[in-house]
C-alpha positions in Angstrom: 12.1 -17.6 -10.9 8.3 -16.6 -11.1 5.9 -18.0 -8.8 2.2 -18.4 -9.3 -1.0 -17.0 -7.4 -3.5 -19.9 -5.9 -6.7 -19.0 -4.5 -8.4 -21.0 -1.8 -12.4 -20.6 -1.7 -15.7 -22.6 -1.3 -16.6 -23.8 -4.7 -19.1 -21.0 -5.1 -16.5 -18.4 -5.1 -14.0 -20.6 -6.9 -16.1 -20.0 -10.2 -15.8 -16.3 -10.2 -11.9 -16.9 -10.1 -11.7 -19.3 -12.6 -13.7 -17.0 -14.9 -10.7 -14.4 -14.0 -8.3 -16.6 -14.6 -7.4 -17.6 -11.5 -6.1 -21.3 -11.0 -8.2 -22.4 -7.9 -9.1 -24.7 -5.0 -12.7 -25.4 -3.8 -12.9 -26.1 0.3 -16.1 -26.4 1.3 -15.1 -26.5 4.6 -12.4 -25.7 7.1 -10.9 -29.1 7.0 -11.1 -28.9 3.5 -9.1 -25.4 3.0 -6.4 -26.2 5.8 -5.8 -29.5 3.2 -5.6 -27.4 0.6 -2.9 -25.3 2.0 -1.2 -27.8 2.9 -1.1 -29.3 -0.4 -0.1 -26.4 -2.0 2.9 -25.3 0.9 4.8 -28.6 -0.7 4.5 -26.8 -4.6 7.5 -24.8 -5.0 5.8 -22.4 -7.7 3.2 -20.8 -5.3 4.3 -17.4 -4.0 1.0 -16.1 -3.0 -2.2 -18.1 -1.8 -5.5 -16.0 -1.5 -7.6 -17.7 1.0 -11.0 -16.7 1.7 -11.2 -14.6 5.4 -13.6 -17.4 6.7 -11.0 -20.7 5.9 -8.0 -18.0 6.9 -9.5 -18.1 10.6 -10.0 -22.0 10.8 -6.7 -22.7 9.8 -5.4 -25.0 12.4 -2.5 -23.4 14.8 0.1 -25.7 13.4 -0.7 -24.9 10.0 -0.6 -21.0 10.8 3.1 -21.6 12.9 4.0 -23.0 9.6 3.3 -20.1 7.8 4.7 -17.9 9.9 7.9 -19.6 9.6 8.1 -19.5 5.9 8.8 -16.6 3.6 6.7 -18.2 1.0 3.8 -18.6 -0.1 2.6 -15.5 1.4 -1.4 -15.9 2.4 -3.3 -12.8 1.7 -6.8 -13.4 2.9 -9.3 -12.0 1.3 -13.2 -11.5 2.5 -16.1 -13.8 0.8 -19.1 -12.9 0.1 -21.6 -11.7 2.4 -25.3 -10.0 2.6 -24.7 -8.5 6.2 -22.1 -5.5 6.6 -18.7 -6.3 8.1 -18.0 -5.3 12.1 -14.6 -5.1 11.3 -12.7 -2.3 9.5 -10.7 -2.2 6.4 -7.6 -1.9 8.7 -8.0 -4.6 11.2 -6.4 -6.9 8.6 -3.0 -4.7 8.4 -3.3 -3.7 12.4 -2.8 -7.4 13.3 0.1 -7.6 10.7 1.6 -4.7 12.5 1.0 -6.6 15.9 2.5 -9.7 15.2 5.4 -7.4 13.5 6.2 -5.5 16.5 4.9 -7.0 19.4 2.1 -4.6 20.5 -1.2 -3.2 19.0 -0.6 0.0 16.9 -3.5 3.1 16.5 -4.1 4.2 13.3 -5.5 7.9 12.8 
């Protein structure tokens, strides 16, 4: 069976995916984007839903247990666009993977 790739983004984002290819859902807002992953958790298809880094951290607890309990979709967030640089490293994203993995927060060199 293959499964398909959604991405989850504000509607100005959602243009450049579309333009890729990229079947899409517009959330304006964080109520908006927790909707549409929970519209697309009931779709069979979906293996992997990019969600934009800013709608990935307002999902709602429930929503995120959820997702944690399930094997699939996997939800890869991914970071929007943005004029100021980024406090956070390129690792903190795989760093809090590892965390939740494990049980304790892991140095990388």
């Amino acid at each position: 069976m293959s499964y398909a790739v959604r991405v989850v983004c504000p509607p100005e984002v959602a243009v450049g995916f579309a333009l890729a290819g990229l079947p899409t859902s517009s959330a304006g807002t964080p109520a908006e984007g927790n909707q549409c992953v929970k519209a697309l958790l009931g779709r069979s298809d979906v293996g992997v839903i990019l969600l934009e880094d800013r709608l990935h951290a307002a999902l709602s607890n429930d929503l995120r247990r959820e997702l944690a309990r399930r094997p699939l979709p996997i939800v890869v967030p991914f970071p929007g666009p943005s004029w100021a640089p980024r406090v956070e490293g390129p690792d903190s994203y795989i760093l809090e993977l590892l965390r939740q993995a494990i049980g304790y927060r892991v140095r990388l060199r």
